[in-house]
VOVO-790452 format. One record per residue (C-alpha): y, z, x. Coordinates in steps of 0.02 Angstrom, whole numbers, padded with zeros to 5 digits, always signed. Each point is the difference from the previous one (the first is absolute). Layout:
YZX...
//
This chain:
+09138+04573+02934+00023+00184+00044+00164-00007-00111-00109-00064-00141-00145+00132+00029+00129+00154-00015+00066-00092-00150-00175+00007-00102-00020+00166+00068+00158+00079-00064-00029-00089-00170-00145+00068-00015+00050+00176+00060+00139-00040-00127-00119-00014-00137-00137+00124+00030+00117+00153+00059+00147+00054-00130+00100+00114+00127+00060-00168+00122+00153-00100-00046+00027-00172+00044+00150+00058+00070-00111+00101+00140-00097-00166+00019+00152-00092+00034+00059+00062+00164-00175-00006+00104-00003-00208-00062+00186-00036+00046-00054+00084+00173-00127-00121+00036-00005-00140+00129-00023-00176-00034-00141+00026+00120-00186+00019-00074-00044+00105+00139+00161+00118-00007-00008+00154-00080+00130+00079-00078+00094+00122+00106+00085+00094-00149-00179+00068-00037+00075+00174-00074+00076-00099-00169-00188-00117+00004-00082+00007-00151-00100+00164+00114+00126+00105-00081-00079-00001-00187-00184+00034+00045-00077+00120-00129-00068+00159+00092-00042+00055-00177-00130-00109-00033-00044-00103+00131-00130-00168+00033-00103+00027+00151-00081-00104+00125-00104+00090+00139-00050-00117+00149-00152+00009+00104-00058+00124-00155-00188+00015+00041+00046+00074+00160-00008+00228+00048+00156+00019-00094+00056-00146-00126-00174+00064-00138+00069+00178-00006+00189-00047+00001-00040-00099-00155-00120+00120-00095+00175+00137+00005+00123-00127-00038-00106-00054-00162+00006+00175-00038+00188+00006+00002+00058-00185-00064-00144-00044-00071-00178-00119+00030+00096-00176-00027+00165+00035+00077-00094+00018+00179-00102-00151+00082-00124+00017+00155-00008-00173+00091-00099-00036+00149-00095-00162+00091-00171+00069-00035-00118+00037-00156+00031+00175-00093-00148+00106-00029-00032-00010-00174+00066+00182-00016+00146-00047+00036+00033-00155-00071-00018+00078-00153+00100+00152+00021+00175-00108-00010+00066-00175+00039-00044-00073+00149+00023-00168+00089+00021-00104+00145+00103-00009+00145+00027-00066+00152+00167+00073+00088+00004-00144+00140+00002-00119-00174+00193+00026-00049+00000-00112-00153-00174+00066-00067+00088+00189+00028+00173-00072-00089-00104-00049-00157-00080+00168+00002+00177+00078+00001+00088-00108-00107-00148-00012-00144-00017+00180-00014+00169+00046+00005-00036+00112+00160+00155+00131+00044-00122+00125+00144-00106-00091+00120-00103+00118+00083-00031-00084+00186-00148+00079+00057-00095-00170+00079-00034+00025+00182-00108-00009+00151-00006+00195+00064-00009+00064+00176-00187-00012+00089-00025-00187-00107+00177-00067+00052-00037+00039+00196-00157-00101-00022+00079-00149-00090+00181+00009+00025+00042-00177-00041-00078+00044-00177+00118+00179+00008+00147-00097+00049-00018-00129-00151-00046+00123-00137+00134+00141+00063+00135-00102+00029+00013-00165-00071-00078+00091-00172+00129+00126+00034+00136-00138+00021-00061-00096-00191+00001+00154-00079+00176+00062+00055+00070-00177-00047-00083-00002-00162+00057+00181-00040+00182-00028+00048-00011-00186-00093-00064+00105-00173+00109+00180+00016-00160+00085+00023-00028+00191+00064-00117-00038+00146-00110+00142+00067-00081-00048+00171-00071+00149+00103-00005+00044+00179-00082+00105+00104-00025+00140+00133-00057-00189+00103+00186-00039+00001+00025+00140+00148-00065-00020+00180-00041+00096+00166+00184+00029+00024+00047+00077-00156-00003+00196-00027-00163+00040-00055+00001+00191-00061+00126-00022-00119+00035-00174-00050+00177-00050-00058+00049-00127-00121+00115-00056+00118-00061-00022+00172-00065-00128+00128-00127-00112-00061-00115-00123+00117-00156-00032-00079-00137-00062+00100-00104-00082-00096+00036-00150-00126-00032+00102-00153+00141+00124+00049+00113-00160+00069-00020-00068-00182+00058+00183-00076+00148+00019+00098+00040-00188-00040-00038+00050-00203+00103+00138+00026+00180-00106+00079-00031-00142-00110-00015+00100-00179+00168+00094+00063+00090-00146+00061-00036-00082-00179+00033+00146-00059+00197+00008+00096+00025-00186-00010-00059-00046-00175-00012+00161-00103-00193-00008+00006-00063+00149-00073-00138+00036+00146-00076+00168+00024-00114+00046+00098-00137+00145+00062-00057+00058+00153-00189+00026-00030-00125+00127+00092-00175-00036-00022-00045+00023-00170-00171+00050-00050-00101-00053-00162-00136+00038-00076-00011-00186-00110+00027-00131+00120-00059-00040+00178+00126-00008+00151+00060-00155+00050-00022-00004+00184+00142+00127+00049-00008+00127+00146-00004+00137-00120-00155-00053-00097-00130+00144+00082+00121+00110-00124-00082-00093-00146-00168-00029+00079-00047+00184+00060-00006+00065-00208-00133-00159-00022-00106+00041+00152+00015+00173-00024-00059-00023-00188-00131-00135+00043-00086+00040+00154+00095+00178+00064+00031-00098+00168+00168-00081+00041+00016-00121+00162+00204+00024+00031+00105-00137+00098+00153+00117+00055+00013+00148+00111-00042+00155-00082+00160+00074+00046+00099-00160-00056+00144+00050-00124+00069-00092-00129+00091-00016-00153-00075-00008-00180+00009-00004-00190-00126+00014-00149+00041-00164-00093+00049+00090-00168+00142+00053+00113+00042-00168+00047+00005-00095-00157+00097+00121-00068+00102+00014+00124+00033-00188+00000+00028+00006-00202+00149+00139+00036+00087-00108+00139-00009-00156-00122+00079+00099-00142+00129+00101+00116+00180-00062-00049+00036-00124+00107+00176+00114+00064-00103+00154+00055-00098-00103+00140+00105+00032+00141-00141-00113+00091-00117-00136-00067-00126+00060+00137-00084+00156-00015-00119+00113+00094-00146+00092-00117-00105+00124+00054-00119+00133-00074-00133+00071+00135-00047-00045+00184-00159+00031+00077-00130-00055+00133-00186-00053-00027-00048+00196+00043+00125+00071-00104-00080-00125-00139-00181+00042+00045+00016+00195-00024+00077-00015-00170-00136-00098-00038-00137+00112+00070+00070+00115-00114-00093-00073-00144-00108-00121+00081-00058+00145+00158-00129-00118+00057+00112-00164+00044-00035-00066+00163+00151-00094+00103-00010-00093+00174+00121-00105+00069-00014-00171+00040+00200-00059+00076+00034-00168-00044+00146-00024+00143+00081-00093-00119+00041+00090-00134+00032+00148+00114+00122-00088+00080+00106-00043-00160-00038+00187-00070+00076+00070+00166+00160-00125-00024+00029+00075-00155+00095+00146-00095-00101+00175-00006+00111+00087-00135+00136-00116-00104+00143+00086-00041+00054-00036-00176+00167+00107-00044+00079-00134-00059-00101-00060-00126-00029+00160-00055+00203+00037-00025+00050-00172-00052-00122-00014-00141-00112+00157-00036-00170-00039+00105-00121+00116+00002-00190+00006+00047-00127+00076-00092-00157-00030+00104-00042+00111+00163-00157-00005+00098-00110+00120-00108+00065-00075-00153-00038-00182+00066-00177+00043+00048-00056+00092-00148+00083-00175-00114-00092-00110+00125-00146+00065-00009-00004+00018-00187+00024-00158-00039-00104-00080+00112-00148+00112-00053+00036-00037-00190+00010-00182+00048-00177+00017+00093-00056+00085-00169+00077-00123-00122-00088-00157+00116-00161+00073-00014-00007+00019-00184+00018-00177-00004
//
């Protein structure tokens, strides 16, 4: 069956993309087992090989999440509004839905997600369905089906169809015994909670499909990234995101970390587009398919006098929730990011004062814009 699937696939790729061969196709089928459940091990001569960079089809997962709305507002910019589709399991806001293609799906359904690829002629998927840190310690068999056997469909499918996957990780993937002030790529990594577990197991998994069958997997190691257009999702660094709203709203702000508890973050214009340069890097300059980002690092305090700067009159007190204090203190404080920075040009653009002034901004011409309605 699996023989048979690859066969449609590279016909179609065949027909739809001028610069593949059948004699590139070839090799990958004569490779295959007999086996439906065998993939092929000679992945680097699969049908992977003659994905168009130039112009590609996009499918973003778990799109109505922080990130996957913003991600596909940029890439419509650059490949334009029909070439990239936002899918989730829940109901757009009519905003949305009408701002590009969007429609269903279920990552635990693998044949309803193989239509989706297969119909729209998909070469990115965008993997950004998951069950973050603070939600997945309170429902970890829900974390453990959504993070990895999602995880597990979509790296099948992706290899099965010669896709470029994108799947991102996160500061979550480190733990209380890895250095802290820097953080390495490279380095020891024992997550203790069952959203990190997950992101180390994303991590292995994309690179062993990546070694074994010529998956093209790449991946980013997110900070907490702060927006001004969509609510967080239930991650540790959400008070990041919540602090402009209350300080906007109401001028008080009821924090659930430390004041003095450091970590490691990114305005989300940096991370799109810093996601949209490691899917376009050639494939040869990535000396890793795992990268650290980073742009700023800071602690509630540092956060609340920037703020005060504009807002003087914002009021902060701290309310710990043990939990989430626990994972923050398991986690980097500064990510160091040389590497992506030499192997394919990264380079922040947000600091603090520049991220506070944008924040509020925007969230004070969205508060204008809402009451004119």
């Amino acid at each position: 069956m699996l023989a048979m699937q690859l066969l449609r696939g590279a016909v179609k790729h065949l027909g739809s993309r001028s610069p593949c061969s059948a004699e590139q196709l070839i090799p990958a089928l004569r490779g295959l087992s007999s086996s439906s459940q065998q993939l092929s091990v000679s992945g680097r001569n699969h049908a992977a090989s003659c994905a168009d960079s130039d112009n590609p089809k996009i499918l973003i997962t778990g799109g109505l999440g922080q990130l996957g709305v913003g991600l596909a507002q940029l890439l419509r910019r650059r490949f334009g509004k029909n070439n990239v589709i936002l899918s989730d399991i829940r109901k757009p806001p009519s905003h949305i839905y009408h701002s590009g293609p969007f429609i269903f799906s279920d990552i635990l359904d693998s044949k309803n997600l193989r239509e989706l690829i297969v119909n729209n002629n998909i070469s990115w998927l965008v993997h950004y369905s998951a069950v973050l840190s603070a939600v997945g310690e309170n429902n970890v068999a829900l974390a453990k089906e959504v993070n990895i056997t999602g995880l597990h469909n979509i790296l099948d499918i992706a290899t099965e169809h010669g896709l470029r996957v994108f799947v991102p990780s996160t500061i979550g993937a480190f733990g209380p015994s890895s250095p802290r002030d820097p953080t390495p790529d490279l380095c020891v990594q024992r997550p203790r909670t069952i959203y990190g577990v997950s992101k180390v197991h994303a991590e292995l998994m994309g690179e062993y499909y990546h070694h074994r069958y010529g998956l093209d997997f790449r991946c980013l190691r997110y900070p907490g990234i702060i927006s001004a257009d969509s609510q967080p999702g239930g991650g540790t660094t959400d008070y990041a995101v919540q602090i402009f709203h209350a300080a906007v709203k109401s001028g008080h702000f009821e924090c659930n970390l430390r004041s003095d508890t450091r970590l490691p973050m990114m305005y989300i214009d940096d991370c799109v587009r810093a996601t949209l340069e490691l899917m376009e890097a050639p494939a040869d300059a990535l000396v890793s398919r795992t990268y650290n980002i980073s742009a700023m690092s800071f602690t509630p305090q540092d956060l609340t006098q920037e703020i005060q700067k504009v807002l003087p009159d914002l009021r902060v007190t701290y309310n710990v929730d043990p939990v989430r204090q626990a994972i923050a203190e398991g986690w980097p404080m500064v990510l160091e990011d040389s590497t992506a920075r030499r192997d394919w040009g990264w380079k922040h653009e947000y600091d603090l004062p520049e991220l506070v002034q944008t924040m509020l901004t925007h969230i004070n011409l969205g508060n204008q814009v809402a009451q004119a309605y």
